[in-house]
C-alpha positions as CSV (number, residue, x, y, z in Angstrom):
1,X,-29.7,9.5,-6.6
2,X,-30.2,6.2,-4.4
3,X,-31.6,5.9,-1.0
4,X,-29.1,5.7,1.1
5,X,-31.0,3.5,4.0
6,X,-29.8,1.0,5.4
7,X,-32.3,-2.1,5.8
8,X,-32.4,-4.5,9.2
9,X,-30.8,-7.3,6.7
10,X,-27.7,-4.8,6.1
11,X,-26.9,-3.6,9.9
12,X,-27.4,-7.6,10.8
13,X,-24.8,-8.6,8.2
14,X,-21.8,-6.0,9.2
15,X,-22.7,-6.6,12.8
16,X,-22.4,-10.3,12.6
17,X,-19.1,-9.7,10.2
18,X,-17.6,-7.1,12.8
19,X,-18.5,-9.6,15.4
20,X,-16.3,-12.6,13.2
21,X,-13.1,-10.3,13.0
22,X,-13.3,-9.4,16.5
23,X,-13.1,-13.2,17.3
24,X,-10.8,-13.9,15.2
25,X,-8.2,-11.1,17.1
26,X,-9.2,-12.6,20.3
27,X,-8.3,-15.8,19.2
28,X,-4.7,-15.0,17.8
29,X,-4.5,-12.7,21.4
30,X,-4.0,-16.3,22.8
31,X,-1.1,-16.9,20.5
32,X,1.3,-14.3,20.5
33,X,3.1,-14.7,23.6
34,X,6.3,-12.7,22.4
35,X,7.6,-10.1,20.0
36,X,8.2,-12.1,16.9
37,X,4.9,-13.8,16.9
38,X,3.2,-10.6,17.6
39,X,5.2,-8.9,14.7
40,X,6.2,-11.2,12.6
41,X,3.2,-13.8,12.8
42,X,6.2,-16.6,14.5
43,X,7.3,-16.3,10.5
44,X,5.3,-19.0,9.6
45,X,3.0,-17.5,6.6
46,X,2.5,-19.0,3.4
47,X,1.8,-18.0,0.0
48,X,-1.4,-17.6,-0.4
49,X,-2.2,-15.8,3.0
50,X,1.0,-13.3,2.0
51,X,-0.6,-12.3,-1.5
52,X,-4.5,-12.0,-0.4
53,X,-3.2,-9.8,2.2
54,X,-1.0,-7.3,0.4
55,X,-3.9,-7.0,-1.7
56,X,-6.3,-6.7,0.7
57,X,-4.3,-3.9,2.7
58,X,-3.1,-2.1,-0.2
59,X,-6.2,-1.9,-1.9
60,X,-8.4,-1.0,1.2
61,X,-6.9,2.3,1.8
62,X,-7.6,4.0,-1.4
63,X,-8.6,1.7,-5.0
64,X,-12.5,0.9,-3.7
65,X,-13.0,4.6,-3.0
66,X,-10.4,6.5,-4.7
67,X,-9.7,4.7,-8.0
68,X,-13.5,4.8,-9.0
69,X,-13.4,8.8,-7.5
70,X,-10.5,9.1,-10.0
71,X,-12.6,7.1,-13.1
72,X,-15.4,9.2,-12.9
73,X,-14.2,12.4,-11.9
74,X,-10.0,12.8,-12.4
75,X,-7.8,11.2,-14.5
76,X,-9.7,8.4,-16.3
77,X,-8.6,4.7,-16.8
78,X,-4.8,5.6,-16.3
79,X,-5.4,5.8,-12.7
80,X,-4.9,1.6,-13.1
81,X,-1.4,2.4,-14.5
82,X,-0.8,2.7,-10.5
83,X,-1.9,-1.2,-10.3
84,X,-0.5,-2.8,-13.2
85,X,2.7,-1.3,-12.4
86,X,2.8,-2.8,-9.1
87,X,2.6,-5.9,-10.7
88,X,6.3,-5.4,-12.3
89,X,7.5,-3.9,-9.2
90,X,6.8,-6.9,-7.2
91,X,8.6,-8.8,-9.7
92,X,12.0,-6.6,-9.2
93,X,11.1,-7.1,-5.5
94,X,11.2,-11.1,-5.8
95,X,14.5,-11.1,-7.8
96,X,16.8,-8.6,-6.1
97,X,15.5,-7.5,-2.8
98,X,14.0,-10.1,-1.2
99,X,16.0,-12.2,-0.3
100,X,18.6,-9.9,1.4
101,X,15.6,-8.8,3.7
102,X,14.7,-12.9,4.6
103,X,18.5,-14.0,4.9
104,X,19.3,-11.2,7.7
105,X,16.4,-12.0,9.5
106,X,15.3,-8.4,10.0
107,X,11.6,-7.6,11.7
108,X,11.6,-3.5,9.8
109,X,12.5,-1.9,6.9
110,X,14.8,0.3,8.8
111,X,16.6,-2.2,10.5
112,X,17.9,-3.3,7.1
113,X,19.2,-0.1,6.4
114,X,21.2,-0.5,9.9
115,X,22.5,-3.5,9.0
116,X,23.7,-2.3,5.3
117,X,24.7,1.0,7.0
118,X,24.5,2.2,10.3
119,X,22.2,3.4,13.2
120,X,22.2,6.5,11.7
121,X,19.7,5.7,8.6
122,X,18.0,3.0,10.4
123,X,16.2,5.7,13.4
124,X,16.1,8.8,10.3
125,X,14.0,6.2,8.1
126,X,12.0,4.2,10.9
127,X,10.7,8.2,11.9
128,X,9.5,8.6,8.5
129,X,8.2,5.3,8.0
130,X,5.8,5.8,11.3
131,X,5.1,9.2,10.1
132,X,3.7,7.9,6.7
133,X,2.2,4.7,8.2
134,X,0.1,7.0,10.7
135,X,-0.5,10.3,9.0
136,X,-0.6,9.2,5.5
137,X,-2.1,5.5,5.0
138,X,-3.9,4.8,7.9
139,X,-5.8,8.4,8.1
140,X,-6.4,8.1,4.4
141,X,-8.4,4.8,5.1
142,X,-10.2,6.4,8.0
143,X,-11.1,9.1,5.9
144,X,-12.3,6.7,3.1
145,X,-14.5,4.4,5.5
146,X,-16.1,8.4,7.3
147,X,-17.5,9.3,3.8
148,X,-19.3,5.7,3.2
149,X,-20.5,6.2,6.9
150,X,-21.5,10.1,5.9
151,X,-23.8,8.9,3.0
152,X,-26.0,6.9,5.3
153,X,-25.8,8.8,8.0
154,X,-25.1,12.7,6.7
155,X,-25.4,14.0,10.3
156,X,-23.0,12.6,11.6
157,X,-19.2,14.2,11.6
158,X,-17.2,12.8,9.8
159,X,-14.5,12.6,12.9
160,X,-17.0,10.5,14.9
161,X,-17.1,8.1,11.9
162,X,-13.2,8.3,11.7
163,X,-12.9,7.4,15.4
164,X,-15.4,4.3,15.7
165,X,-13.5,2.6,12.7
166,X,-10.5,3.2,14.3
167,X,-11.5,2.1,17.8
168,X,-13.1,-1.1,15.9
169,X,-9.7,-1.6,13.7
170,X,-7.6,-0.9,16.8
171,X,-9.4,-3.6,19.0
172,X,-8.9,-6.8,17.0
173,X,-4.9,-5.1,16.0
174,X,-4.0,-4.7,19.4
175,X,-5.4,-8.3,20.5
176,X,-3.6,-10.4,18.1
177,X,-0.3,-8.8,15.9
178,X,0.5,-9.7,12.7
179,X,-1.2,-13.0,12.5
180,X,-4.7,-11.6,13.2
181,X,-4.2,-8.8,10.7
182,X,-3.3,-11.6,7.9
183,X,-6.2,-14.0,9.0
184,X,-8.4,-11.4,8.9
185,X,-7.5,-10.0,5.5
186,X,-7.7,-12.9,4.1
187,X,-11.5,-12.8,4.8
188,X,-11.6,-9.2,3.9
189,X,-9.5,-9.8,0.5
190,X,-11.8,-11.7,-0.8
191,X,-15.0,-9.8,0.9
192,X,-13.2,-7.0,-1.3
193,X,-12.8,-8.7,-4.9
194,X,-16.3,-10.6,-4.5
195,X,-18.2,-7.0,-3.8
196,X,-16.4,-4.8,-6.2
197,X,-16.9,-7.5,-8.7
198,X,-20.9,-7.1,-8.3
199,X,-20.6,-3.3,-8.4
200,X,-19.3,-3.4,-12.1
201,X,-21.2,-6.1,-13.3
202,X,-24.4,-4.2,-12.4
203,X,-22.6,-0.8,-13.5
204,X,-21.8,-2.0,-16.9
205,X,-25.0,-3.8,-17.5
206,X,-27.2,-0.4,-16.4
207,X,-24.8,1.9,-18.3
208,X,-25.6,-0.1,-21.5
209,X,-21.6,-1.5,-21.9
210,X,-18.8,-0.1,-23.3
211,X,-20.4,2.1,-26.1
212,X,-22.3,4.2,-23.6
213,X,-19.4,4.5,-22.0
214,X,-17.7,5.6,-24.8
215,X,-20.3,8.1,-25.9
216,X,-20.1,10.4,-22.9
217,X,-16.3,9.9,-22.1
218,X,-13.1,11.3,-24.1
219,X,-10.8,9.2,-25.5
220,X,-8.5,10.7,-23.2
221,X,-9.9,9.4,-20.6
222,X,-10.1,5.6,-21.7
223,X,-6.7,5.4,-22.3
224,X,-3.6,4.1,-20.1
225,X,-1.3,5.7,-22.2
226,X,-1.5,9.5,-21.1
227,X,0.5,12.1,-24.1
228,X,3.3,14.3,-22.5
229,X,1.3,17.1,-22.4
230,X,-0.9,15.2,-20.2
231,X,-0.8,17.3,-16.6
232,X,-2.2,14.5,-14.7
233,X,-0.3,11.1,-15.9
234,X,1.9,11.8,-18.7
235,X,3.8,9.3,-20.1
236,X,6.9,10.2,-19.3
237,X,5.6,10.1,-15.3
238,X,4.5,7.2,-15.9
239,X,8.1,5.8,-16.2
240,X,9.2,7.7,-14.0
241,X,6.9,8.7,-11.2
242,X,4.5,5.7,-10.9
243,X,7.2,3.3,-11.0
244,X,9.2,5.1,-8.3
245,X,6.0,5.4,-6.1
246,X,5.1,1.9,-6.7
247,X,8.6,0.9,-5.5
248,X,8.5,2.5,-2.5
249,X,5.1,1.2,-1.4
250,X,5.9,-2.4,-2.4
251,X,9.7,-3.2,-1.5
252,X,10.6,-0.3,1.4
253,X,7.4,0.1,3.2
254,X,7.1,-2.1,6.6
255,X,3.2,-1.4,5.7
256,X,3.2,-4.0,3.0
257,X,6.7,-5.5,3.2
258,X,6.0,-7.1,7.1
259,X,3.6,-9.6,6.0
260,X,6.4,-10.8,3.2
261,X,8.7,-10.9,6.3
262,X,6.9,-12.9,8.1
263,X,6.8,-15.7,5.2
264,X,8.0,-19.7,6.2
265,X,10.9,-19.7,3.9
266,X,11.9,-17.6,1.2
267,X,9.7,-19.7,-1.7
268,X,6.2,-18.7,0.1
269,X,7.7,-14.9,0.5
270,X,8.5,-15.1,-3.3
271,X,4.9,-16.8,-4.1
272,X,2.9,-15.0,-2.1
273,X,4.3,-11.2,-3.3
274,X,4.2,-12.6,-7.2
275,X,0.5,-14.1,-6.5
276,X,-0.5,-10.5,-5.3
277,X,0.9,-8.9,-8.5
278,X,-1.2,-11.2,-10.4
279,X,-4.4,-9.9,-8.0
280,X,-3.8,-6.8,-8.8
281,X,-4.1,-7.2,-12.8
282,X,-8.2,-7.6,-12.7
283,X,-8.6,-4.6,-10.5
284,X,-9.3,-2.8,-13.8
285,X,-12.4,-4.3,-14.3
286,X,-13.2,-4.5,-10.5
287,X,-12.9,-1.2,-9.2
288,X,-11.5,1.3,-12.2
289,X,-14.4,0.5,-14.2
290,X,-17.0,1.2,-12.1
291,X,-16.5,5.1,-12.0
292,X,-16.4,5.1,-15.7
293,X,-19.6,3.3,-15.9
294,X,-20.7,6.1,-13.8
295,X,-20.2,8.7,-15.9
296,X,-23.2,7.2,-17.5
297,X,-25.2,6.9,-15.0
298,X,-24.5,9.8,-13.3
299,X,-23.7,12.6,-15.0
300,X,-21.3,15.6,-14.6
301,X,-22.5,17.3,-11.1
302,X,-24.8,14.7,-10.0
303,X,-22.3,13.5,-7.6
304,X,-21.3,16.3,-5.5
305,X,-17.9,14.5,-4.9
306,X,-16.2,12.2,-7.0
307,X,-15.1,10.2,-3.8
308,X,-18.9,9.0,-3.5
309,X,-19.2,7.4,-6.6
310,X,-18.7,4.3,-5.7
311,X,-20.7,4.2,-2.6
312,X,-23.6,5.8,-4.6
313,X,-23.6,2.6,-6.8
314,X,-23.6,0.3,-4.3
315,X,-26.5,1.4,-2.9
316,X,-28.0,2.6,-6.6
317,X,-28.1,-1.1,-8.1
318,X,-27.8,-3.7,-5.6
319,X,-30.8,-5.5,-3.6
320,X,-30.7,-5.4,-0.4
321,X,-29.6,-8.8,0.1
322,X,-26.5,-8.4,-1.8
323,X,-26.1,-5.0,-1.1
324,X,-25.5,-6.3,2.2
325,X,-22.7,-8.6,1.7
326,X,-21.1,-5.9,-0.1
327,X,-21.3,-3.3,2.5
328,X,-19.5,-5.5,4.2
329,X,-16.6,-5.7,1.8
330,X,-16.7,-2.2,1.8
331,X,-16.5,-2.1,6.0
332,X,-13.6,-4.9,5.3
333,X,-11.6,-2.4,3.0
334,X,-11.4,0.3,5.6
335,X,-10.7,-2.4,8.3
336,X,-7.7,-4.4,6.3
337,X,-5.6,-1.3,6.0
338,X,-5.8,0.7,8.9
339,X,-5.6,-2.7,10.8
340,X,-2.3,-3.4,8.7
341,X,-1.0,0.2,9.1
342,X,-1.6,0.2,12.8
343,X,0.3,-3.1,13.1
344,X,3.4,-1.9,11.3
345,X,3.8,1.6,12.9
346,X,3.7,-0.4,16.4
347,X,6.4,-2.8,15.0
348,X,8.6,0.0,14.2
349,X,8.2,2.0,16.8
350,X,8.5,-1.2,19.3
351,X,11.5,-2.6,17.1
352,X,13.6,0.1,16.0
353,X,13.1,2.3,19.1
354,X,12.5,0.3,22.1
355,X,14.1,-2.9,21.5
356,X,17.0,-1.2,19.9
357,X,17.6,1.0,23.1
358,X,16.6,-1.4,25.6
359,X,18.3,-4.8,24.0
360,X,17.1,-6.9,27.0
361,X,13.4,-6.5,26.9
362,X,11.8,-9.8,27.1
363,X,10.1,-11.0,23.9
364,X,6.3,-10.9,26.4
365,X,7.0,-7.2,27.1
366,X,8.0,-6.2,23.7
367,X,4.5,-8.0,22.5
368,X,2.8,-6.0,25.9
369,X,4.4,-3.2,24.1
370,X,3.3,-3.2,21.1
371,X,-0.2,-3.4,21.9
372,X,0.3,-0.1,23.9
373,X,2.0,1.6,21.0
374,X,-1.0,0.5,18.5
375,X,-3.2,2.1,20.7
376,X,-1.5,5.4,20.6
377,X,-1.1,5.7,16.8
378,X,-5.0,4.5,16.1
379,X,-5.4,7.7,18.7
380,X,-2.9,10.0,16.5
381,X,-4.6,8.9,13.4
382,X,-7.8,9.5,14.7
383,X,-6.7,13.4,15.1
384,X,-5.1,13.9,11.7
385,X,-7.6,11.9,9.7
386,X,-9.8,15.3,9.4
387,X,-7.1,17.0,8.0
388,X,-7.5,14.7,4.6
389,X,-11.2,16.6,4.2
390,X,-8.9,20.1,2.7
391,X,-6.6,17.9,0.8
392,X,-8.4,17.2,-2.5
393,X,-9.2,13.9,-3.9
394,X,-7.9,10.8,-1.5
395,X,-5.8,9.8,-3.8
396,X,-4.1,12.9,-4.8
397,X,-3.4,13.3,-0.9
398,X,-1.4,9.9,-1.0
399,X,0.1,10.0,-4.4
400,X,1.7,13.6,-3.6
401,X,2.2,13.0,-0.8
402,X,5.0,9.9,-1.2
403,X,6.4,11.9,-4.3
404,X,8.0,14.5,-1.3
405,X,8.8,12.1,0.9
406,X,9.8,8.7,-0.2
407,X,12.6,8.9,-3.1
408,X,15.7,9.6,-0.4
409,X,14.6,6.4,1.0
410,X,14.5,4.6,-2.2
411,X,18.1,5.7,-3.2
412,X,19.4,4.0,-0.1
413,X,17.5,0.7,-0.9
414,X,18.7,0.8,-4.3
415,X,22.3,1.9,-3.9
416,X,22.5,0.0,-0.9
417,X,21.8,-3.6,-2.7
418,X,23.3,-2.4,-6.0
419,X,26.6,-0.8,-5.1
420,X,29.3,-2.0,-2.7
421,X,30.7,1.1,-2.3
422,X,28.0,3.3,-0.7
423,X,28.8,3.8,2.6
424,X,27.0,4.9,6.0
425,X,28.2,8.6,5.8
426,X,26.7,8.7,2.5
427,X,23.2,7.3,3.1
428,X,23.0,9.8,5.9
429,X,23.7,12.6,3.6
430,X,21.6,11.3,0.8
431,X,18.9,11.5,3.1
432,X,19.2,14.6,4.5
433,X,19.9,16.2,1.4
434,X,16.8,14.6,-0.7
435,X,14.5,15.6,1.9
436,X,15.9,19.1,2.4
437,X,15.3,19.5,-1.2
438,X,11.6,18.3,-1.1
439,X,10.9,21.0,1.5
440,X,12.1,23.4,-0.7
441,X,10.3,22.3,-3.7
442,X,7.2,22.2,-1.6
443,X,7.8,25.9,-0.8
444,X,8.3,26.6,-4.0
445,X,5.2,24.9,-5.2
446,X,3.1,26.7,-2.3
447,X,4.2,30.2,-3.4
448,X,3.5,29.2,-6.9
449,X,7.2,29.7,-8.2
450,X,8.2,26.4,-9.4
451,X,5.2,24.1,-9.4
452,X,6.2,20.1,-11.0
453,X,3.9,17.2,-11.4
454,X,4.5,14.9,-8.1
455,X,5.3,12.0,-11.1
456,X,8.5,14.3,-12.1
457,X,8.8,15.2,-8.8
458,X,10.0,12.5,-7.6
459,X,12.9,11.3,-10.1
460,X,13.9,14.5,-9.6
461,X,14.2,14.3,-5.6
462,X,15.7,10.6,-6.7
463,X,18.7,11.7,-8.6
464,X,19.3,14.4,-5.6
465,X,19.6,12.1,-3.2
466,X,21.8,9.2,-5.3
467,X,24.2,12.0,-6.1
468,X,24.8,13.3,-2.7
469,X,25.1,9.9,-1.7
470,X,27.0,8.8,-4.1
471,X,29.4,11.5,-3.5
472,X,29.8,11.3,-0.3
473,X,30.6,7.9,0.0
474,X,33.7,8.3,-2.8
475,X,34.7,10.7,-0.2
476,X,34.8,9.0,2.5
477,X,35.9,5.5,3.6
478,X,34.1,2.0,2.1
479,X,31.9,0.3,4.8
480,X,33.2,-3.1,6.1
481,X,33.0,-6.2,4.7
482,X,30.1,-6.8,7.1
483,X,28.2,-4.2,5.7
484,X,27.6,-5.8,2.3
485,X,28.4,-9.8,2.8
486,X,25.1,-11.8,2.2
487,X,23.1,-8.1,1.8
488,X,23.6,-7.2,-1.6
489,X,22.2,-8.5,-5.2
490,X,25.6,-9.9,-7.4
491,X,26.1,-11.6,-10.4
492,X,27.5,-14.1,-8.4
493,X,24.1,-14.7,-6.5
494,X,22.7,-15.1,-9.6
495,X,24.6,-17.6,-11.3
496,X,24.2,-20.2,-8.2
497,X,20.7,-19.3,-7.5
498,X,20.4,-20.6,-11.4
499,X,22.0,-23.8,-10.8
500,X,19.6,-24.2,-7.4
501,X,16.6,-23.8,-9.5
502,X,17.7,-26.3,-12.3
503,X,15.9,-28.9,-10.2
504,X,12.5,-27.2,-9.2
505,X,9.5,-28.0,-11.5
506,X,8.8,-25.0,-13.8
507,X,5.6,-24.3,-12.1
508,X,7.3,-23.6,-8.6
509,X,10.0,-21.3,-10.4
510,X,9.6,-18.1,-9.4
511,X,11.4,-16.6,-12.5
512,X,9.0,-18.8,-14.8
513,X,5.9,-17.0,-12.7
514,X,7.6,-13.8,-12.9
515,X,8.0,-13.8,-16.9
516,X,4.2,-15.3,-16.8
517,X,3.6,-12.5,-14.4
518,X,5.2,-9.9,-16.8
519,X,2.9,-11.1,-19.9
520,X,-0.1,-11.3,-18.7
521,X,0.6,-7.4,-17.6
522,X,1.6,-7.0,-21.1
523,X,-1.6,-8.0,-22.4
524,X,-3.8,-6.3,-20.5
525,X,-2.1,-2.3,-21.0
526,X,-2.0,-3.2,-24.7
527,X,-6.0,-3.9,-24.5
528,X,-6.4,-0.3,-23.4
529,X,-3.3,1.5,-24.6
């Protein structure tokens, strides 16, 4: 096992990066005078800061950590069936959703669902959007920064740890909004790929390559493609269950959707999400492969927890130089997503709540606002982050957890673009009735009675929902023409969209990127099916 010492090169490096960051919220602190340049970054992002970013924030609170964890101890290589499937999801995202969410000029995912519906749904799915945001992503990424921290420093609690990278993350969030969190992750994005990229090109070339790692690892195990009988990532789930999942993180979660919503125009929203899908293709190779190279080098039982492994080859195979630089990646990855997590459950809870009852807050006190709020969920996350420690792996406590909670949301979303008729009455009740359902299953599942795979799970809890909703809203009267003019996908849309894209050079077509997009996905399961 490496020595887990930290030289005066390494402490100089993440001090002098933490320093960096810090500035950089102080500087943005200047610029964000009122709510939508606070929230929304004054909706002036572009492309290339929207795709770094989702990566960067997505990735930070579990893949760096948890993806390796789940290479070398769990599931194998189909872990990265989570990644390449985001890839297609963001391409559903660019053709049918986004540009309902740009055109009504919405700052949260729930206020969509207001506009589409009614009150009702927005303040139901704005609760459990904060809920997850605080409890679920940013504690997970607390937790995952506390056991880097616990490796070079094994006295220490791991709630101290939590609450110093909160307190860091918190500072820089509350100081500048949106804007400082994109800036920032834009440096921490590619902090992130740069550092995971040395971990497996020293992994691979210590292991011996691919045969060494074939030698100690079932085929199983190397495969995407799990078989049905598969009880952590069969196939089937993988149609099913991932996708779902995926959907909700990527086209219904203010965590990752805000940055998109604060793009220029609606091209850079549709760049920037497609040009994240195509950064999460080599995360594979950057951050799967690493805990299968470790299966080499450390064998079953050397690593007491799987959710060290990649931490114990950081410090295992790098100099101290380098090691340094990727330390810092590592302190980037926990800072990206809880800064980003923070930052939406403050725009929620400012938007949907405080604005919503108090319409004539001034856009300066709803910015004053928001910093307050950020401060109390970085202090709520700091008290449930310890409560991840009892959960398993980190990312079976996110994955199972979404699988209970997220499909009634996604049927809204769905029906809602998709289907004229679905009312208000009826997304209430779909609601209600999918998630009354998951606490039952959950019982069930506790007691042992009726115990599913979270990746059926959550079709399952899908189909509920839709059906009650669908129901419902046959049953009662349709919703106003305001309800679904200019917020819903139609052929219609389509066909004139086509004729606006007749003259755009193939290169700035999205659809020509998305098909590019699709292939190059395409290409890289059927490497490792």
């Amino acid at each position: 096992m490496p020595d887990f010492t930290l030289t005066t090169l390494d402490i100089t490096v993440v001090l002098l990066y933490g320093a960096v960051i810090f500035g950089i919220g102080l500087y943005f602190s200047r610029r964000t005078d009122d709510g939508e340049d606070y929230f929304l970054a004054g909706r002036s992002l572009t492309w290339g800061l929207i795709g770094i970013s989702l990566v960067a924030s997505n990735l930070s609170s579990s893949s760096m950590i948890g993806m390796a964890s789940a290479a070398y101890g769990g599931i194998g290589l189909s872990v990265y069936n989570y990644e390449w499937m985001a890839a297609l999801v963001l391409v559903v995202f660019v053709l049918f959703f986004l540009p309902f969410y740009l055109s009504s000029g919405i700052y949260t995912m729930p206020e969509f669902l207001e506009k589409r519906f009614d009150g009702r749904s927005r303040t139901y799915f704005s609760v459990i959007s904060i809920f997850l945001s605080v409890i679920v992503d940013t504690a997970a990424a607390l937790y995952a920064g506390a056991l880097v921290v616990q490796l070079l420093y094994p006295d220490v609690p791991l709630w101290i740890s939590m609450t110093i990278l909160a307190l860091i993350a918190g500072a820089y969030t509350i100081a500048g909004g949106l804007k400082a969190v994109v800036y920032t992750d834009a440096i921490q994005g590619t902090l992130l790929l740069v550092g995971a990229a040395a971990v497996s090109f020293m992994a691979w070339q210590k292991s011996g390559g691919w045969e060494a790692v074939k030698a100690v690892t079932p085929d199983e195990k190397l495969s995407l493609i799990q078989p049905l009988s598969s009880p952590d990532m069969p196939w089937l789930g993988l149609i099913t269950g991932v996708f779902l999942l995926g959907f909700y993180f990527w086209t219904t979660n203010q965590f990752m959707v805000q940055r998109v919503l604060g793009a220029k125009n609606l091209d850079h929203g549709r760049w920037g999400a497609l040009f994240g899908g195509l950064l999460k293709l080599p995360i594979l190779f950057l951050m799967v492969m690493p805990g299968t190279f470790g299966r080499v080098l450390y064998p079953e039982g050397a690593v007491a927890n799987p959710d060290q492994i990649f931490p114990t080859l950081l410090f295992d195979l790098l100099p101290g130089g380098f090691r340094a630089l990727v330390l810092t990646a590592m302190v980037a990855a926990i800072m990206s997503s809880v800064d980003s997590t923070l930052n939406a459950a403050s725009t929620l809870i400012t938007m949907d709540f405080i604005k919503k009852y108090r319409p004539n807050t001034s856009p300066q006190a709803l910015a004053r606002t928001g910093r307050i709020v950020t401060g109390v969920c970085m202090v709520v996350a700091i008290v449930w982050s310890p409560i991840i420690v009892n959960a398993g792996t980190l990312w079976d406590y996110i994955q199972s957890t979404l699988a209970y909670v997220a499909p009634p949301a996604i049927a809204l979303f769905v029906l809602g673009v998709f289907w004229k008729r679905a009312n208000a009455d009826g997304a209430l009740a779909g609601l209600v009735a999918g998630h009354l359902a998951s606490v039952v299953f959950l019982v069930l599942s506790v007691q042992e009675v009726l115990v599913f795979n979270f990746l059926y799970l959550a079709p399952i809890l899908l189909l509920i929902s839709m059906t009650v909703m669908a129901v419902v809203s046959l049953q009662t009267a349709p919703p106003p023409l305001e309800k679904t003019e200019g917020l819903m996908w139609t052929p219609a849309f389509f066909r004139a969209e086509t004729e606006d894209l007749k003259g755009v050079p193939f290169w700035k077509n999205y659809r020509v990127q998305s098909a590019v997009l699709v292939a190059l996905t395409a290409v890289i399961v059927g490497m490792f099916w």
